[in-house]
N, C-alpha and C positions, 0 to 999 in steps of 0.2 A: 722146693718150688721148682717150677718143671721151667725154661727157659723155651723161647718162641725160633730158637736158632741152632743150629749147630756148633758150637766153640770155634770147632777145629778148621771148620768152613769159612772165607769172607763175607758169608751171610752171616750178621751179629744184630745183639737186641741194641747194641750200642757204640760207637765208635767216639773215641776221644783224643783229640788231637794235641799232643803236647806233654810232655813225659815230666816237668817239674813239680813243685808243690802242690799245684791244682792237679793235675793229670795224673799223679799218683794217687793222692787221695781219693779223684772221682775213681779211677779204674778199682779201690779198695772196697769203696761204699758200695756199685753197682754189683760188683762182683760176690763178694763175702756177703753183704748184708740182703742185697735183694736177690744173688742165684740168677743175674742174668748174664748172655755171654756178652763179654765188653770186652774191647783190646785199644790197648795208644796206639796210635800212631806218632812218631820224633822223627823229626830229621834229623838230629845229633847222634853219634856214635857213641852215647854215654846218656845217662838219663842226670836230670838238675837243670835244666829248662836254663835260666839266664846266667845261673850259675854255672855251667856246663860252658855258656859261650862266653863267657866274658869274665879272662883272665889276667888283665890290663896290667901293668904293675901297680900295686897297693889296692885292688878290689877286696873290699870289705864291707862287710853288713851296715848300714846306719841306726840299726835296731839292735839294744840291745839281747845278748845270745839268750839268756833263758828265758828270752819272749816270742821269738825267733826262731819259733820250733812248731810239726804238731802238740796239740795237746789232746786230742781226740781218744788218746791211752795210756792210763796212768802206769801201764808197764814199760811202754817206749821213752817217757818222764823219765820214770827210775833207772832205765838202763843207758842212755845216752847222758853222756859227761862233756859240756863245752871248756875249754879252753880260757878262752880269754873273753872279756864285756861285750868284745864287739867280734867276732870271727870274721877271720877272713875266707875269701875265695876259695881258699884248697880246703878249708875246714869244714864248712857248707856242703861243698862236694861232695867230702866224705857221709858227712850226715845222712845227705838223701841216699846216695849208694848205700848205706846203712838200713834205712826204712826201706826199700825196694828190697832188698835179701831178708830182713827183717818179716816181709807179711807175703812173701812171695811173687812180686809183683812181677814182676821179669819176664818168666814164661808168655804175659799177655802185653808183652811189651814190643813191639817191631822197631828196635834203630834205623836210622840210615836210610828212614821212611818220611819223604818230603812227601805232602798233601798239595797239587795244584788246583784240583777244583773237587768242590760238593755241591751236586744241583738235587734237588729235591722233583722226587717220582707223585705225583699225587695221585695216580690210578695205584698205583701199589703201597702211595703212605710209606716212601722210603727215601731215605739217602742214599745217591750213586756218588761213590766218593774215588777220586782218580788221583794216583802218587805222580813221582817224577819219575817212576822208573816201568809206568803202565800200568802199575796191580791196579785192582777194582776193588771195591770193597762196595758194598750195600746193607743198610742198619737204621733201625726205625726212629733211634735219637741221636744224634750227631751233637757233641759237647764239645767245644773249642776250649782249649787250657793253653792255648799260646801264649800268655802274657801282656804284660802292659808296652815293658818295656822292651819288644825281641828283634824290631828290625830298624835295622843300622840307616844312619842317615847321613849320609856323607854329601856334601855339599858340595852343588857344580858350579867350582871352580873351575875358569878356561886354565887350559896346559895339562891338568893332573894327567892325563895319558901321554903325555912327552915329559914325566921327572924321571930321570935315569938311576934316581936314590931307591929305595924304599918306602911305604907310607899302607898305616895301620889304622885302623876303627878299634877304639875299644872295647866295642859288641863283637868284633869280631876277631876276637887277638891269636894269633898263633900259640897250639896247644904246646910248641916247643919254644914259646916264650922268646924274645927278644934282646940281644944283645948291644947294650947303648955303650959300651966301653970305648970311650976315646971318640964317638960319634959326634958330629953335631945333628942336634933332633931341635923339631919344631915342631911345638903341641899346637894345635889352635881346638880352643875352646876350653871354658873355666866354671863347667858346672860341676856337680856332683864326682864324675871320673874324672875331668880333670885337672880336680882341686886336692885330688887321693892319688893320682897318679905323679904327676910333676915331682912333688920332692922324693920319690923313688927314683925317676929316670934322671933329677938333678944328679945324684951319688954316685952316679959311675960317668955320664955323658963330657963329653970333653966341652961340650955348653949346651945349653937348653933357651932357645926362643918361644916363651910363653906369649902364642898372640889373643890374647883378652879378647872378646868380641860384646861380651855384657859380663861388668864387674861385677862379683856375688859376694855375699857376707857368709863366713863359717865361722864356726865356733870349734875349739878344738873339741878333739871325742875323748882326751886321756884314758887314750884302749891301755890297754894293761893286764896282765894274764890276774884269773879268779882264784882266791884263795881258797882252800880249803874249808874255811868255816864260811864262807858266801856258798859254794859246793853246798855244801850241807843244810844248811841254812832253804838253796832252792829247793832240794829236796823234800824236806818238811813243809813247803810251805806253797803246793801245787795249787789246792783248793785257792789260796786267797791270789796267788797271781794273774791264775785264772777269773778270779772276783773282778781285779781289775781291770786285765785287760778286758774284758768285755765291758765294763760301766764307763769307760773312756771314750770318746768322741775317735782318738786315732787310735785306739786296739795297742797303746803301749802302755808299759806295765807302772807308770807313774800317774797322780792325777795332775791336773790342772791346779793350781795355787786359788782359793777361792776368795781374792783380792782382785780391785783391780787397781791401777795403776798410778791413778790419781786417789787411793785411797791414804797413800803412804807418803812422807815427805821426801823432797829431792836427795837426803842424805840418805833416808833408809832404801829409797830407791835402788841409788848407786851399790848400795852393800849388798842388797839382795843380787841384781844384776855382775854384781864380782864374785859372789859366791857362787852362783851357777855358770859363770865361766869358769871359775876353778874345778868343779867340780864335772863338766864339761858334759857332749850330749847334745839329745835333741829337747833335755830335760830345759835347758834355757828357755824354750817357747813356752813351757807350762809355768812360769815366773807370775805370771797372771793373766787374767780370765779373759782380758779384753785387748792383748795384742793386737792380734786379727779384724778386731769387729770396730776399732776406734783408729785414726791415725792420728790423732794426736797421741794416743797411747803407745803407736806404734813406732812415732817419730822418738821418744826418747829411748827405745832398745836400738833403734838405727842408730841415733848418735853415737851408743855405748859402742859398740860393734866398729861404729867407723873410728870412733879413737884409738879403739884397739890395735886399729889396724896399722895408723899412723904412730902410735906407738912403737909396734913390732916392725915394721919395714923403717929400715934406717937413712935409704934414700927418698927426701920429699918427693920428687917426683916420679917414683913410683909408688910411692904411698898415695899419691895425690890420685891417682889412676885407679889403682886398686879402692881405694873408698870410691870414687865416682858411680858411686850405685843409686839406678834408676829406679827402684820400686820398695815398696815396701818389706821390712824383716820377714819372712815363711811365707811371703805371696807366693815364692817361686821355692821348689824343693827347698830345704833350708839343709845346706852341707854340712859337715863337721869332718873334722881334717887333723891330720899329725904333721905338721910343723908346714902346713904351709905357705902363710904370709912367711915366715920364717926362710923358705927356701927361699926368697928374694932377695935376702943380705948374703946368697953366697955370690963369689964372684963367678962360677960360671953360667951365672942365669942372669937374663934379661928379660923385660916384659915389653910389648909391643900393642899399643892400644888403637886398636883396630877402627874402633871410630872413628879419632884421629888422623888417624894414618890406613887406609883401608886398603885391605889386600885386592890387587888387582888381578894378577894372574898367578900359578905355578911355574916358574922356568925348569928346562933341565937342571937347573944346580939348584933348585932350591923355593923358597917363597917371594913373589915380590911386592912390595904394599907402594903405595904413590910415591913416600920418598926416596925407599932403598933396596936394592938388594941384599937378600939374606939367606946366603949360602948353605945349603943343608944335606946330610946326608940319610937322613931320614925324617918323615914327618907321620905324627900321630894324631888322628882326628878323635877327640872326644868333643865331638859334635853332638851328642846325643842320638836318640830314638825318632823315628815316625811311628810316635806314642799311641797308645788304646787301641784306636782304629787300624793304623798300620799293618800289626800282624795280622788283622781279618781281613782288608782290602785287598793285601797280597795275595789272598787266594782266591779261584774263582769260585765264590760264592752265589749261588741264586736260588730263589724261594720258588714259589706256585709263581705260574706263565711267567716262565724264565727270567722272574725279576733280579737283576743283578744287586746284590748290595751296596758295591759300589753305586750304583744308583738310588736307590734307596736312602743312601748317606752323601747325596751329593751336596747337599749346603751343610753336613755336618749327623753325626750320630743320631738317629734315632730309635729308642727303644724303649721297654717296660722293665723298671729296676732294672736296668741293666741285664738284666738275664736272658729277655727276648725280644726278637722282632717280628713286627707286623708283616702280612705276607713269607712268614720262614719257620713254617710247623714244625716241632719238634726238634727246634736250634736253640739248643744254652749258649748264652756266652758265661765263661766264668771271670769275673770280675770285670766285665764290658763297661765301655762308658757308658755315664750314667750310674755307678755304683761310686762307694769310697774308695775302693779300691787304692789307686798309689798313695792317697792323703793317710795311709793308714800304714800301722804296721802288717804286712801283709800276707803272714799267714791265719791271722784271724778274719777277716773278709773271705779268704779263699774259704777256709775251713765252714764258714756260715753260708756259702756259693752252694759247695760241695752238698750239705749237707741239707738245703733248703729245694735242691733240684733232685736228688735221693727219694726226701718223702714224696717230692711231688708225682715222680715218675711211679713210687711205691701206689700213690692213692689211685693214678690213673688205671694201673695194673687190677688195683682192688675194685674198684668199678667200674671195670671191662671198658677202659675209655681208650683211643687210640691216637687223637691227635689234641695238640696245644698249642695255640698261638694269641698273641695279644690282640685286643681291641683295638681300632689307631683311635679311639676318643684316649683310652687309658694309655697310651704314649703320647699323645697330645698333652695330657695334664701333670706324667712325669716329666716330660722335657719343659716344662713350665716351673715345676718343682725343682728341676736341677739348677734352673736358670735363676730360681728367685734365692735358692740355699744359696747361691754362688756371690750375689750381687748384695745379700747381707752380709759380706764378710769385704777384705780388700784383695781377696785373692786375682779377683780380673784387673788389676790396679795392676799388674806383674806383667805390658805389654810384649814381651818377649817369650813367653814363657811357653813353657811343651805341654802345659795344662792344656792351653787355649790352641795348640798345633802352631804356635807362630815360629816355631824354631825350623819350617818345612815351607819353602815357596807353595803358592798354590792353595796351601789347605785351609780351608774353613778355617775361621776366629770362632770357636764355641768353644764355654768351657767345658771339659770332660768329665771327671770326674761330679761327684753328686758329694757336695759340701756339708749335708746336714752332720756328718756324721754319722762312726758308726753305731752307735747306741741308737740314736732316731729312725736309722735305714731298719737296722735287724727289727724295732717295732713295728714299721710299714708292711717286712714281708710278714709277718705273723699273722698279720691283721688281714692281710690278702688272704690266706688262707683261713683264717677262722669266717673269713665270708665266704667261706665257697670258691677261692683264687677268682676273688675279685679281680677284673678287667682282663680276664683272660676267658679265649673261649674255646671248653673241652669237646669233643665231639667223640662217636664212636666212628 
């Protein structure tokens, strides 16, 4: 197949911005299967997209590892060997560094290549795409693989430019790692990093101020290295984990419990709910079928959850703090964690509940919240992400007559499946709002991204079509669909949450992600396409 580009030239059939999971895969599909010339662009010095940046202390997967992977080649199955249930950070790393040398991916790869803007040519039907360091680049499909979760959100706090300590984001951790020995650190923030990171920097820090800002519920994950006959075991048994993750709503390798809640009585309840704590995970939400979709069903795992927590924290009133959870079980990411309600009985950790006592400024020495000062010599933000939209708004993006996206998304995302927007021919997003994406284990959404924008771009090719963009009737009635998946479940119930952007002054309350699931989403795009890529409109 003859390509429309030069390779070697920054004139390409395709430009892909973002070098992790997605961005490798897309550069493998467009390249190897369809023979056109495509190259990454990464601003990272290393390819692994979130894995790459974000090396916090305790960054580890929530998904278990042999789910947790492509599955696209049952040779790269057989030849990659995980480690442990849940890999961490350096493990990950290695992985994808792995597939990249593995299919060759490299040579069409540029590090150290920051993307500032891609405005779209409509006399020429092109992408002009400009770095941070001047290159141009120009390419007929421009495919963002930025991620969900890539840009850092650090919270303007008055002072943080007068603390004379220290102070880290966990998206953005120094690749030489951080030394808390004898320090006093003050985390603020208690989701997913920093409910994985704290009893790591408790272990060495001469004390650790956890300031709480919204109480979360975790379940522990009892990571643990993989036997031998589990080894084995995944090995033989590709075909059915494959079965599953794809017939699962979140693309993980376990189903749903086909009970619900009030099917079973109070006693059997509790046993079930102790035995998937023991057994630990994100396997506790699939305990049954209508956590999510009932709150009466969902207020008895909250309960479980909060005794546990008052169980394991020895101090009432920190126990009392840490249960004060305002939303519902897996409205908001649902964490799993290695010992840490646990890190709070040590003595050199304290928790600080922000509500109550609300941070008012940064001083030079330290944090200060209304009643005290709290001396620090370093402070780490696991603040989270400026989730979904973030990484695309940071760039200047704009469609036909110079529509700015940021514009386009000013009361909140809109798009078709997630994949495209109105006004912005020839723009994929891979896993954009509007798809499952984060609710999911997340290389199987990529990999159905990937592979759903491949055929599409293949069929354009096959019938001399040159440009793609949605209908706004058919983003009208999916941003309707997202909105209704969303509101039949309690996930908007989670007022705080990085689903809905409330974790970010300013930004639209919409929820992001597309709730039906993945098994319901992957049917929709099929079905687009067996009608002729319903609500999309192709042109030569």
């Amino acid at each position: 197949m003859t390509t429309e580009a030069n390779p070697a030239s920054n004139d390409l059939d395709a430009l892909i911005i973002g070098a992790g999971f997605s961005g490798m895969y897309q550069l493998l599909c467009l390249r190897d299967r369809l023979g056109l010339s495509a190259r990454v662009l990464e601003a990272g010095d290393g390819v692994g997209g979130t894995w790459y940046w974000n090396r916090y202390p305790g960054a580890r997967c929530d998904s278990e590892s042999h789910s947790y992977c492509y599955s696209f080649s049952r040779e790269l199955l057989q030849e990659w060997e995980w480690s442990e249930r849940y890999p961490g950070q350096a493990e990950i790393l290695r992985y994808l560094d792995f597939v990249a040398e593995r299919f060759d991916l490299k040579r069409d790869i540029r590090l150290g290549t920051r993307v500032v803007s891609a405005h779209y040519d409509a006399f020429s039907n092109r992408w002009r795409v400009t770095t941070e360091k001047g290159e141009h680049f120009t390419a007929k499909f421009l495919i963002t693989a930025v991620g969900c979760l890539s840009t850092a959100n650090v919270p303007a706090i008055p002072g943080l430019e007068h603390f004379e300590g220290r102070w880290f984001h966990t998206g953005q951790w120094p690749h030489e790692g951080v030394d808390f020995t004898g320090k006093r650190v003050g985390q603020i923030g208690t989701g997913s990093t920093g409910i994985q990171s704290a009893p790591v920097i408790a272990e060495t820090a001469a004390h650790l101020t956890v300031f709480q800002r919204t109480a979360n519920y975790s379940v522990p994950a009892r990571n643990a290295p993989l036997t031998p006959e589990f080894k084995q075991w995944v090995r033989e048994h590709q075909d059915d984990i494959q079965a599953i993750t794809h017939s699962t709503p979140n693309a993980h390798p376990f189903r749903i419990a086909d009970r619900s809640v009030f099917d079973v009585t109070p006693e059997e309840r509790q046993a079930i709910y102790e035995a998937a704590w023991e057994k630990g995970g994100l396997q506790f939400r699939a305990t049954f079928r209508d956590l999510l979709l009932s709150k009466e069903a969902n207020d008895t795992a909250r309960e479980f959850l909060r005794g546990k927590i008052r169980e394991i924290v020895k101090d009432p009133k920190t126990a009392k703090a840490l249960a004060d959870i305002d939303h519902p079980y897996a409205a908001k990411r649902p964490p799993i964690d290695t010992n840490y309600f646990e890190t709070f009985n040590r003595d050199n950790v304290s928790l600080v509940d922000v509500r109550k006592d609300p941070i008012v400024a940064i001083t030079p020495t330290g944090v200060r919240t209304r009643k005290k000062d709290h001396p620090l010599d370093l402070i780490v933000f696991a603040t989270g992400f400026d989730a979904m939209t973030g990484p695309l708004l940071r760039i200047d993006i704009r469609g036909r007559d110079t529509l700015s996206l940021a514009d386009a998304w000013h009361a909140g995302p809109r798009n078709y499946l997630g994949l495209q927007v109105a006004g912005f021919p020839n723009l994929f997003t891979i896993t954009g709002p509007g798809s499952p994406s984060v609710l999911c284990n997340m290389p199987i959404p990529i990999e159905q991204h990937v592979e759903w924008i491949t055929d599409c771009i293949a069929h354009m090719r096959r019938h001399g079509l040159t440009r793609i963009e949605p209908r706004e009737d058919a983003v009208d009635d999916w941003v309707e669909k997202v909105n209704a998946a969303a509101a039949a479940t309690l996930l908007p119930q989670a007022h705080h949450s990085w689903y809905l952007g409330a974790n970010v002054p300013g930004k639209p309350r919409v929820f992001m992600p597309y709730a039906g699931g993945m098994v319901r989403y992957r049917k929709i795009c099929e079905e687009v396409v067996a009608k002729g890529y319903e609500g999309f409109v192709l042109s030569r």
